[in-house]
C-alpha positions, 0 to 999 in steps of 0.5 A: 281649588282641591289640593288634597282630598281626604273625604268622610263619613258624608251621607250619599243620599244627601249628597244626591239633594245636594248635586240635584238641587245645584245643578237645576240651580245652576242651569236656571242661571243660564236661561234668558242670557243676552250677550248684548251688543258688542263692546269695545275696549280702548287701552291707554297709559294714564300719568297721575302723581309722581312718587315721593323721590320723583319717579313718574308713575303711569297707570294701566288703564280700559275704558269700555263702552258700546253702542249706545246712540250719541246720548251721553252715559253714566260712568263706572269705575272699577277697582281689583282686589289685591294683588289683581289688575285690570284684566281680572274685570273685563268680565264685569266690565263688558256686562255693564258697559252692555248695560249702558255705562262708559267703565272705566278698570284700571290697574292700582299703582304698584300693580301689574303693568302700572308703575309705583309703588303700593302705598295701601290706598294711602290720600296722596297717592292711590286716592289721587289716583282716582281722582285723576281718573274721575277727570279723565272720565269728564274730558270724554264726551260720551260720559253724562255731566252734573257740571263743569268737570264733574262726571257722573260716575260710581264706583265698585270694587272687592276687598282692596278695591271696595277700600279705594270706593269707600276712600275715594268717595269721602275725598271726591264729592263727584262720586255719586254711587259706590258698591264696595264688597268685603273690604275693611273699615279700620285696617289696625282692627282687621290685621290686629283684631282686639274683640275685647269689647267696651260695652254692648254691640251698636249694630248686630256685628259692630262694636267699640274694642278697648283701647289696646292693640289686639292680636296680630293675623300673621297668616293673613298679613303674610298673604296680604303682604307676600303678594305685594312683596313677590315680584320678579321684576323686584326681588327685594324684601319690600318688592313692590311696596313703598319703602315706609309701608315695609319698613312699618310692616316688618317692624311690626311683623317681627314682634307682633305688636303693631308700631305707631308708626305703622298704625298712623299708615293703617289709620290713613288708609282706612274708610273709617276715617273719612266716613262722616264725608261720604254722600254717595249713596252706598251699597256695602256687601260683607261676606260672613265667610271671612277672617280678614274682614268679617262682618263687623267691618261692613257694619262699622262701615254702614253705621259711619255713613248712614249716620250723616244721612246718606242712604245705605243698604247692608248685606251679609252675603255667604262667601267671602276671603275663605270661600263659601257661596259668592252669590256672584250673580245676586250681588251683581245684579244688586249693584246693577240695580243700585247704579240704576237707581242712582246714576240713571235715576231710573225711578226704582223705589228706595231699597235700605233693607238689611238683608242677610243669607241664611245658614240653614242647620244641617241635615244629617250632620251635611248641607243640602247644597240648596240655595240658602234662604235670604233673610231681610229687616226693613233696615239694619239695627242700629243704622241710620238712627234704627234702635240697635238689636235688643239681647236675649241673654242665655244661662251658660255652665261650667266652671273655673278652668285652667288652660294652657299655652305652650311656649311659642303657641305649639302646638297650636289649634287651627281655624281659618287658613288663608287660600286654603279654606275650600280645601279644610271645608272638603276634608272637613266634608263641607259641614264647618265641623269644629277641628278636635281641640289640642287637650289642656288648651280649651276652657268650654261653657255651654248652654242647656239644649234650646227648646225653640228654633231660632235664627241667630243675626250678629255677634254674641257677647259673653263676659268673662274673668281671666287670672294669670300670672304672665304679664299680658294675656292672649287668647281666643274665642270660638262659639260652636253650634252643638247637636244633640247629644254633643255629636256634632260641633260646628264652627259658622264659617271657621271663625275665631275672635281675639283677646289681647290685653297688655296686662295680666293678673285677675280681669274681666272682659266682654268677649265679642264672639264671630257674628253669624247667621245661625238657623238654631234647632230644637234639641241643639246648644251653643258652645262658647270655647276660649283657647290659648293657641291659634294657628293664624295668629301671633302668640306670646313665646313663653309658656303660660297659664290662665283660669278661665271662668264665667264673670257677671250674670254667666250667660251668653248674650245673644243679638234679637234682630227681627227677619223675615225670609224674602220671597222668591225671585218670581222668574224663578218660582217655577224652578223653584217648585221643580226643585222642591218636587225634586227634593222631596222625591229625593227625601223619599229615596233618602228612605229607602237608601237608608233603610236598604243600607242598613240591610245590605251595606255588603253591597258596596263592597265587591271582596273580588276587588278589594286589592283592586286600586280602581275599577270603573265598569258602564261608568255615566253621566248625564246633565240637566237637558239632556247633555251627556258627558260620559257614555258607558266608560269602563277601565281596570288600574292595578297597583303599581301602574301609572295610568294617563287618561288622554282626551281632547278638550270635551271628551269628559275627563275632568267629569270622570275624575270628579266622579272618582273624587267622589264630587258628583255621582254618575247616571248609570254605573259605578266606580270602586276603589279597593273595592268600595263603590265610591259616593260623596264621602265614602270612607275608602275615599281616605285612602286616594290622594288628589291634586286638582286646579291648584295647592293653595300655597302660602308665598311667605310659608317654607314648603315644609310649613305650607305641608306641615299646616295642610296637614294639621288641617286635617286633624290627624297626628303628625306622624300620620303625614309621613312627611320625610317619606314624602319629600324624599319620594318628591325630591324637594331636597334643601329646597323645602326650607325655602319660602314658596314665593321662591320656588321656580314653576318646577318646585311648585310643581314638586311640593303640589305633588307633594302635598298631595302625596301626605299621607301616602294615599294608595291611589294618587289622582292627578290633573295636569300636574305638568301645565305650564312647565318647561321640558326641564321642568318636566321631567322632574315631575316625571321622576317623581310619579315613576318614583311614587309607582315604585313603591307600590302604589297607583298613580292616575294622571290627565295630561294633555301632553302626549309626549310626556304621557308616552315617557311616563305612564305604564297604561293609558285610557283615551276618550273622545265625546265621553266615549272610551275609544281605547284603554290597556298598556301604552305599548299595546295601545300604540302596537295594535293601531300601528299593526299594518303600518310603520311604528307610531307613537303615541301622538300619532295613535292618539289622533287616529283614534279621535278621529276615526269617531268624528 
């Protein structure tokens, strides 16, 4: 997703390893595909239990299987993620059915076409639920049997569905395997996160909090309960939730500070209280870029069941709730591996390492896009009876600071943004670089430059004393990898941790910092920064003080956790090694770029063409294997004009837009905007606007709070959005004051455009902005690019809808199997092909073209 983009000084050189080592990386994974044999699905409604005022509830159901001989087969379920279905798993199910298992995905109650209401994995009711499921599974004939009405069967799910496996399997003894993927172990801790901590860390990421409700996550609580309240079928405050479930919601949401009511609710729906039952063999995948359930969570997790003896293996993989590097394919085939193991018995030897993807430091201040290095232990510390992680401690320096929180906690600092956290890492230009802090709000101590290179595993803890005369105290915790000379200060994964204690006065706390997996270098320090405001959560509405400074020994407590790099998969050393050449060959041309840069930067500037919106000349693009997307390309935008780029599907539109977009870089030719040959990050790149594959709106936000908050994403002034320009330019009127959830397809549109047009980029880049919208719908969008061109300024627009392109753009560039097969104003394109015949439009023009080059 790429609401906006506002790009930054990034390295080309280094962005070319980056486009380099992810495309070969990228094309190994298709190699040694199977389709397999084909797999059918069978669609049923399944009845299970009734909700509490009697109202019969069905569930949305598919079983999968293929041909496999009469034998029978393990069975797995699989479970959605919140606000999800059935249909978001045909891809998964397929493939493991393919492997040999009857899978069994349903959609949960309260979702999608199953009926009730969403209970959040309560015992009575979603848990039931699987139960349920589990005996339809026996009654089949093709599903292997460990006794009378006892299938053998596993369970996988992400987030919500990795919940319902943990949950399930401490109910049902039947369930012989799970695999749940960033979920929670104590929902009060993950929507009221207290990161005041009652003594050491027990594993690299777990802890035992005090005993005091911590800090609302009012962002992610508002997307995690806006989703199940936001229903068409349903438009009532609750939506599809259960009546106590929302009423406990909104009491607790109103004043910040969780109800009993609502932490009995939370504490049933939480692993945590069934751990000690759970003897299916466990595979816990917990994603470091996560600010709903960081790692902590699967840690607690894995140390709950491991201690009753139950064989558990833990993994800290890259993404997670905010984005970042899913590894989709080693974690699938991780709990490929692990149903094999414990649902065929397939003789493959134990695996309970502790492995965790490594964040390696930058270069240049840019990631290198290279696959990250996986480190392992032979098992995670402090689980299944391991010493927990002995503590390297490191002096910090500063003194007492007073530090301000402004009444209502505005203006406030920004970390995390739900469903927005791919868009902060491109206008932050991929390197998690901490956001400027709002002066008077940060107290900072820091460590000397470390001397040594060091991985840091886990969560460091440091101790400190807080004295205020307000009646409670709130705030916010951040550790920062700073680089020589205080240059660059980077935020691992744009994670905060909270400090919520109900009394004021003068205290000292342990503070749990996020955990991480940090390569630290030489000539690098650790920045430990406590703030008063944060823009994802709660804060307390009166003005206030606090002095902050170091308590106990003064130092920061770093974890020691002993691992080693895995080797490479040997299917693909080969690669490997080409990629490696590759890099180095690319390391050498970093060289010369750079030094001939600094000769002849003048270079990628034509003067001719500074006043020039966009010139594209011989523009190409040619993959790995020889594919050519784009052939010799080449067109000219002035300003004002609104230009349509047409193409059927496959004629290399998208891959010129993101080589405008500065998102990968062409084979042959260039691209100038104003002038400025455009790279990955070029300064000029400021000055375009962009909407591609979706805003990332929050349903429970105004539009003016989802523009407002994009906008502080990116650390300029408020003024600088010119934010009453913009939504009188897109039209919004009154509207912008109404939740999102709200919105007609037509509105989202509108503020999509809209947040695009923060800023008022000289050069707006739009794709397909009209998808999916009705005729009325569309002219609105219409109105509002012609509207936006009238000012001056340059609109570039791929549509697939001739009609709309014909009433809409000045000029148009039409494409087909990567070749320009027409370019210039829309009426000469469409007069010159319509010379000796009747008019034609636009339409018909555009498939004369196309196929005059089949």
């Amino acid at each position: 997703m790429i609401g906006w983009l506002r790009a930054s000084r990034l390295r080309t050189a280094v962005a070319a390893v980056a486009a380099l080592a992810l495309l070969l990386g990228g094309a190994w994974l298709l190699v040694g595909r199977d389709t397999g044999p084909a797999v059918a699905e069978q669609v049923e409604r399944v009845p299970v239990g009734p909700e509490p005022d009697g109202t019969p509830v069905e569930l949305d159901v598919a079983v999968y299987t293929a041909d496999g001989g009469a034998a029978r087969k393990p069975a797995v379920l699989l479970a959605h993620g919140f606000g999800g279905q059935r249909q978001d798993l045909v891809a998964q199910a397929q493939r493991l059915a393919q492997e040999g298992y009857v899978v069994l995905a349903w959609t949960a109650r309260g979702f999608g076409q199953s009926g009730g209401r969403i209970h959040l994995n309560a015992p009575a009711f979603e848990v039931a639920d699987v139960e349920r499921l589990i005996d339809l599974l026996a009654a089949r004939d093709d599903v292997q049997l460990d006794g009378q009405g006892d299938p053998r069967v596993g369970i996988a799910g992400g987030s919500y569905g990795g919940a319902i496996a943990l949950l399930a399997a401490g109910y049902d003894q039947r369930i012989d395997a799970i695999a749940p993927r960033i979920t929670w172990n104590d929902l009060a801790q993950s929507l009221f996160p207290q990161y005041a901590a009652d003594g050491e860390p027990t594993t690299p990421a777990a802890f035992q909090p005090i005993d005091e409700p911590g800090v609302f996550k009012r962002l992610w609580a508002g997307v995690f309960f806006g989703s199940g309240s936001a229903s068409s079928t349903d438009p009532t405050v609750c939506g599809r939730f259960a009546v106590d479930v929302c009423d406990a919601y909104s009491a607790s949401a109103a004043t910040g500070v969780p109800t009993p009511q609502i932490l009995r609710l939370l504490e049933d729906s939480s692993p945590a209280s069934v751990l000690d039952r759970i003897d299916a063999p466990t595979l816990i995948l917990q994603g470091q870029a996560d600010s709903l359930f960081p790692l902590a969570e699967g840690d607690a997790n894995a140390r709950g069941i491991a201690a009753g003896g139950t064989p558990v293996k833990l993994v800290w993989f890259a993404g997670g709730h905010d984005g970042g590097d899913q590894e989709d394919e080693r974690l699938d085939a991780m709990t490929l591996a692990w149903f094999d193991r414990y649902l065929r018995d397939d003789g493959t030897p134990e695996d309970t390492r502790f492995e965790a993807t490594g964040q390696p430091a930058s270069l240049f201040g840019a990631r290198t896009g290279a696959d990250p290095q996986v480190l392992a232990a032979p098992e995670a510390p402090g689980i299944a009876g391991t010493p927990s992680p002995s503590r390297r401690d490191v002096a910090l320096d500063g003194d007492e600071q007073t530090v301000v929180a402004p009444a209502g906690g505005n203006p406030a600092q920004v970390s995390s943004l739900p469903g927005l956290g791919a868009v902060v890492s491109t206008l932050l230009r991929g390197s998690q670089r901490a956001l400027p802090d709002i002066p008077g709000q940060s107290a900072v101590f820091e460590t000397a430059p470390f001397d040594d290179t060091f991985t840091l595993v886990g969560s460091a803890t440091a101790d400190i004393r807080i004295r205020t005369q307000a009646p409670d105290v709130t705030l916010f915790a951040r550790l920062l990898d700073v680089g020589p000379g205080g240059a660059e200060a980077v935020l691992p994964n744009r994670l905060v941790t909270t400090v919520r204690l109900e009394d004021g006065g003068d205290q000292t706390v342990r503070v749990m910092l996020p955990a991480v997996v940090r390569e630290i270098q030489p000539g690098h320090a650790l920045r430990l920064v406590i703030t008063t405001t944060d823009q994802a959560f709660a804060m307390p509405a009166d003005p206030r003080t606090y002095q902050v400074s170091l308590a106990g020994s003064a130092a920061l407590s770093l974890p020691v956790v002993d691992v080693t790099p895995l080797p490479a998969d040997t299917t693909g050393l080969l690669v490997g090694a080409g990629i490696v050449v590759a890099l180095l060959l690319a390391i050498a041309a970093i060289a010369i770029v750079v030094r001939r840069r600094s000769r002849h930067v003048a270079e990628d500037v034509d003067p001719e063409l500074v006043d020039v919106p966009l010139v594209v000349r011989g523009l190409g693009k040619e993959y790995a294997g020889g594919f050519r997307a784009v052939s010799d390309v080449g067109f000219r935008v002035e300003k004002g004009q609104v230009l349509g780029l047409l193409g059927p599907n496959g004629a290399g539109k998208t891959t010129v837009l993101r080589m405008l977009l500065g998102l990968i870089s062409p084979t042959e030719g260039e691209l100038l905007v104003f002038g400025h040959r455009v790279t990955p990050g070029a300064p000029v790149l400021s000055r375009l606007g962009a909407f591609v594959e979706g805003p990332g709106l929050l349903p429970h936000l105004s539009g003016r709070a989802n523009l407002e908050l994009f906008w502080r994403a990116t650390g300029r002034p408020m003024e600088e959005a010119y934010l009453d320009t913009v939504l009188e330019v897109a039209g919004l009127g009154a509207d912008v004051e109404r939740k999102v959830r709200t919105y007609s397809q037509g509105m989202r549109a509108r503020i999509a455009i809209a947040q695009a047009m923060l800023g008022l980029p000289e050069l707006l880049v739009l794709d397909e902005p009209t998808n999916g919208l009705d005729p009325p719908q569309i002219r609105e969008v219409r109105e509002v690019l012609r509207t936006y061109a009238d000012t001056g300024r340059t609109v570039v627009v791929s549509s697939h809808l001739l009609a709309e392109v014909e009433r809409t753009c000045t000029h148009v560039v039409v494409m087909h199997r990567g070749e320009l097969v027409a370019a210039g104003p829309l009426d000469q394109v469409v007069a010159a092909d319509a010379a000796d015949a009747a008019p034609a439009d636009l339409e018909t023009v555009f498939l004369g073209l196309i196929g005059a080059t089949s």
